[in-house]
C-alpha positions as CSV (number, residue, x, y, z in Angstrom):
1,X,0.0,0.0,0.0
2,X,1.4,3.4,-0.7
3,X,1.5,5.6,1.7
4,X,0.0,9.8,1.1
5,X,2.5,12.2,-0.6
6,X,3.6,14.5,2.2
7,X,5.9,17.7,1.4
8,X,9.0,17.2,3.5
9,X,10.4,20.0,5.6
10,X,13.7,20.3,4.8
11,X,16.4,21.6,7.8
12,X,16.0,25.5,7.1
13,X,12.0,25.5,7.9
14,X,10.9,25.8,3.8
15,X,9.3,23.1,2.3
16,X,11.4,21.2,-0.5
17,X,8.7,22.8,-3.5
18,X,8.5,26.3,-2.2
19,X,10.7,29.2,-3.7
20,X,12.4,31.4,-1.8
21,X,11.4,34.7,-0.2
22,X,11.8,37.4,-2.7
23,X,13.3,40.7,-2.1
24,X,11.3,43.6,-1.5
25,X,11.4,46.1,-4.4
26,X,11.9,49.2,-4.6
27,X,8.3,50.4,-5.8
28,X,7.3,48.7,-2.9
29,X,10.0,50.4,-0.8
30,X,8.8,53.7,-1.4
31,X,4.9,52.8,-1.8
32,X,5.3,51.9,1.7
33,X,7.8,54.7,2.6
34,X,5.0,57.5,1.2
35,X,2.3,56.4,3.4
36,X,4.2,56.2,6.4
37,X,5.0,59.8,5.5
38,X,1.3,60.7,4.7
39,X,0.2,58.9,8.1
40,X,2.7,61.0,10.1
41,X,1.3,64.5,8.2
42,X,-1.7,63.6,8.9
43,X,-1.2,63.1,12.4
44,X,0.8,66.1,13.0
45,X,-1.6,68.3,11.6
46,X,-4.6,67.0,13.4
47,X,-2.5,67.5,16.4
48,X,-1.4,71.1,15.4
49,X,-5.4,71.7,14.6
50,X,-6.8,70.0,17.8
51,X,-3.9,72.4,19.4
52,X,-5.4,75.6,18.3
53,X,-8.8,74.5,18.8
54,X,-8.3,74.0,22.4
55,X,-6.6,78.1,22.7
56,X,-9.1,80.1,24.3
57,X,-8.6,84.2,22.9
58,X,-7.0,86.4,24.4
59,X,-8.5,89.6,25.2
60,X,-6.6,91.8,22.4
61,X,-8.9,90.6,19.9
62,X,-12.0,90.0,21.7
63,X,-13.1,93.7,19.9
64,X,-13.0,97.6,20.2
65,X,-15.5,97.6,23.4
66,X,-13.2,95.0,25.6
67,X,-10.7,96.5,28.0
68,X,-9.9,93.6,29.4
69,X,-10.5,92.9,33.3
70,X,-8.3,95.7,35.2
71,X,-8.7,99.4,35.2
72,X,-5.9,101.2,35.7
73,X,-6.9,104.5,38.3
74,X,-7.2,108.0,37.0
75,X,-4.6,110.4,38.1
């Protein structure tokens, strides 16, 4: 009786039919490069906007009425 056909594992972990790894290429290198890039922009500037969101004003440009909270005494 014969017996199934198994793949073997060889020593190195890869089966005896299987090619080797290929390299990464370079389109792929900066594919990937460019959207780590574009995920760090994005974040920085949704930090940056979330940054000046959360400044309250400053009296100075509140308007012409506003003189702010102190009065300085006459004479």
């Amino acid at each position: 009786m014969a017996s199934p056909s198994v793949p073997h594992a060889s020593l190195d972990g890869q089966l005896d039919g299987q090619r080797e790894r290929q390299l990464a290429t370079l389109g792929w290198a900066l594919r990937r490069a460019a959207l780590g890039l574009a995920i760090l922009l994005i974040v920085t500037l949704a930090s940056a906007l979330l940054l000046y969101a959360s400044l309250e004003p400053d009296g100075s440009t509140a308007g012409v009425g506003s003189h702010g909270g102190y009065a300085i005494p006459p004479g």
